[in-house]
C-alpha positions as CSV (number, residue, x, y, z in Angstrom):
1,X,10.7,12.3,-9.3
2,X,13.3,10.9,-11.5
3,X,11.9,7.6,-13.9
4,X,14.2,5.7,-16.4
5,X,14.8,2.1,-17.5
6,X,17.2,-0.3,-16.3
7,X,18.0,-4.0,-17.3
8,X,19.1,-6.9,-14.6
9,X,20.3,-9.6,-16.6
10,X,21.8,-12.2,-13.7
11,X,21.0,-12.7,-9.8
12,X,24.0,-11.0,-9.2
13,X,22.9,-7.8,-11.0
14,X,19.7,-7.8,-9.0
15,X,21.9,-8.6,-5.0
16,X,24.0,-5.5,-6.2
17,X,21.5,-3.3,-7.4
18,X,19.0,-3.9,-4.0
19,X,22.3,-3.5,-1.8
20,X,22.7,0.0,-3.4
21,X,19.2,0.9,-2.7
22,X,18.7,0.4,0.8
23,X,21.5,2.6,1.0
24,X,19.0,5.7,0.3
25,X,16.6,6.8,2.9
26,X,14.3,7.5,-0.2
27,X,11.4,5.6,-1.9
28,X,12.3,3.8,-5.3
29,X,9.4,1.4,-7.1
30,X,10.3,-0.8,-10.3
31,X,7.4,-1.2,-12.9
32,X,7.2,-4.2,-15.2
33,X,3.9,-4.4,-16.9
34,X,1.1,-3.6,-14.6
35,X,3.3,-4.8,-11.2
36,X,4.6,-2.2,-9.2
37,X,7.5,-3.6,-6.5
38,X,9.7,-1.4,-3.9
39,X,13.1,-1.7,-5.1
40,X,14.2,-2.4,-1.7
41,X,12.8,-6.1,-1.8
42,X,14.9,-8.4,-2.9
43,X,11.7,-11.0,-3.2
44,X,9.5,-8.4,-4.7
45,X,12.3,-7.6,-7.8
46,X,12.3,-11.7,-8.6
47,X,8.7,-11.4,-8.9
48,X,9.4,-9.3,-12.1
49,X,9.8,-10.3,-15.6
50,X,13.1,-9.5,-15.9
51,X,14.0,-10.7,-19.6
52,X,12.8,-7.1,-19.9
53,X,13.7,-3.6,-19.2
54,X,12.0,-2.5,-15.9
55,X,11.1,1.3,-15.3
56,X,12.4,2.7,-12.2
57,X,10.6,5.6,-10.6
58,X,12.4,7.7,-7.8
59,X,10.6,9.2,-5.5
60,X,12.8,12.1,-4.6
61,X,14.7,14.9,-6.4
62,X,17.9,14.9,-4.9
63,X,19.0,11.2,-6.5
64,X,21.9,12.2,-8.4
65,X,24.3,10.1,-6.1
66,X,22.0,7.2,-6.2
67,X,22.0,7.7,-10.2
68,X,25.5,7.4,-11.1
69,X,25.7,4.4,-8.3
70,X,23.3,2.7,-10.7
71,X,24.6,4.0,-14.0
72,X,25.6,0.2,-14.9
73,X,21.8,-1.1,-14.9
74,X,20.0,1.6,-17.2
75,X,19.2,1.9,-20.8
76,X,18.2,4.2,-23.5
């Protein structure tokens, strides 16, 4: 399990960052606070608070590709 942070400042941000998920057959989750949401829901990421950074949580150890697709979204 891979777990970083990633910021989604704009709608757009969060269209193109759930397209690029449900291109992986594996789990992801976002945390924000004490809400967990799969990544793969489009509704579920909205219900976040995202003014803040969100902590995503992969749920598989070959991720690398799905990594670098993302690279744009995380921070230190």
């Amino acid at each position: 399990m891979k777990t970083f942070n990633i910021l989604l400042k704009s709608i757009n941000d969060v269209k193109d960052f759930v397209n690029i998920v449900n291109k992986y057959d594996f789990d992801v989750d976002l945390t924000s606070g004490r809400y967990i949401v799969d990544a793969k829901s489009i509704m579920g990421i909205f219900s976040l608070d995202l003014s803040k950074p969100i902590k995503v949580e992969i749920h598989d150890d070959k991720a690398d590709d799905f990594v670098e697709e993302i690279r744009a979204f995380i921070i230190d």
